[in-house]
N, C-alpha and C positions, 0 to 999 in steps of 0.2 A: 807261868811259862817264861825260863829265862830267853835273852837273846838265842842262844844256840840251838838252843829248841828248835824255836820260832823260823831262822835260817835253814838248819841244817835236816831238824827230824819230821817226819814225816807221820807220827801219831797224831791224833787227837784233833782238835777245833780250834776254828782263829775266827775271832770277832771281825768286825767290817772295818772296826779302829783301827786294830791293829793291823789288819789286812791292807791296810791302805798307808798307814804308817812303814811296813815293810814294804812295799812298792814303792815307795817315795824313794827310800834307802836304795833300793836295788836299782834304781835311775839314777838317783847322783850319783851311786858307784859307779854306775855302766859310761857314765857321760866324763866322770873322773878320768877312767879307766882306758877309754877312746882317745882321750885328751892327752893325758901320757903316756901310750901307746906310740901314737902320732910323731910327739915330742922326741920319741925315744927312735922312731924308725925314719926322724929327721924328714916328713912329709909335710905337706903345706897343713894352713891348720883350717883352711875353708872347706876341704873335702875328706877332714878326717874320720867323719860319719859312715862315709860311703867305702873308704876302701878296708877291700876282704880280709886281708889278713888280721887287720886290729878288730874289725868287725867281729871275723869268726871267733880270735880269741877272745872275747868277751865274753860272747855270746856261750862259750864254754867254759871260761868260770865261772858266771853266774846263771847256768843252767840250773843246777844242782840249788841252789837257794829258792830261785824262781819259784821252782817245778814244787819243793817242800811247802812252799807259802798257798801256791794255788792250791795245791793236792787239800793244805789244813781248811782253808777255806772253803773249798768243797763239800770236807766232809762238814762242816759248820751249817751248810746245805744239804747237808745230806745225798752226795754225791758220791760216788766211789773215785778213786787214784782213776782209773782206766777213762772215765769221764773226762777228768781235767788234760790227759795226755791226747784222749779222740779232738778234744777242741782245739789244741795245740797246735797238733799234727794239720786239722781242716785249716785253720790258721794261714800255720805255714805254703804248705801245699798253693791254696788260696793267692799269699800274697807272693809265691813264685810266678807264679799264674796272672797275676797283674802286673808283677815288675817285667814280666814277657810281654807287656805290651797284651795283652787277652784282654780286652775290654771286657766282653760277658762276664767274666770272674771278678770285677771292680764289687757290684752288686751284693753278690751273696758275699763278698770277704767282708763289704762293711754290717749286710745283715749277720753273721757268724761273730764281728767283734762288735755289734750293741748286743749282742744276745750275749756273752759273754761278759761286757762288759756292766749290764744290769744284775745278771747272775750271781758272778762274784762280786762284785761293788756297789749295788745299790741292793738289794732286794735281804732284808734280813733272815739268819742262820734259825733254823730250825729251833721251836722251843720245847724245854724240857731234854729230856737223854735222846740220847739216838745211837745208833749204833756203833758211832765213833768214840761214845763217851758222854760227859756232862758239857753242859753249854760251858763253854770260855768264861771264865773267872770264880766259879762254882767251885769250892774247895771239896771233895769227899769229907767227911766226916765220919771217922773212926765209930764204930759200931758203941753203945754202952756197953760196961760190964755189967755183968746180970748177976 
């Protein structure tokens, strides 16, 4: 599976390596991305993490890689897309919810990202096929001719 795959498409299965390999990538970009954002919108560069606008914009190009990386990973879990997006969503929600100052929500936002985070990052991808396909790096091999 080339790069563009792996970023962009949304079939098939991603090992833990790679999984983790493409999150790396999608952090230095986002932390690149922040950084030049920042530079560009002439802001200080001690709070360029926090403000919205280069935040959001980030957050919106690299949604779409994100979202394709977990979704692969899932199914290497054998998860469906709708899984990876419920986690997201509880996530988010979650850490709106704490950034409100909600203490109660502190709790389940960090049990919702160890669960996540053992899920897809620690716990290894389903063995043999499943229904997304063969495990990550398993070439098909063309039928004999008979």
């Amino acid at each position: 599976m080339g790069y563009r795959e792996q970023f962009l498409g949304f079939e098939g299965r991603l090992k833990r390596t790679d999984f983790w390999v493409c999150m790396i990538c999608i952090t230095l970009l986002s932390l690149c991305l922040n950084f030049a954002g920042a530079v560009l919108m002439g802001l200080p560069l001690d709070g360029m993490v926090h403000h919205p606008t280069v935040g959001s914009a980030v957050i919106v190009l690299l949604l779409w890689p994100m979202l394709a990386v977990l979704t692969k990973r899932g199914h290497d879990r054998g998860r469906p897309m709708t899984w990876t997006v419920a986690t997201l969503l509880t996530l988010n929600v979650l850490g709106v919810l704490v950034m409100a100052a909600s203490w109660p929500a502190y709790p389940m936002y960090l049990a919702v990202m160890a669960y996540a985070f053992v899920d897809y990052g620690v716990l290894p991808g389903a063995s043999g096929d499943n229904r997304y396909g063969p495990p990550p790096g398993v070439v098909e091999r063309p039928a004999p001719p008979m």
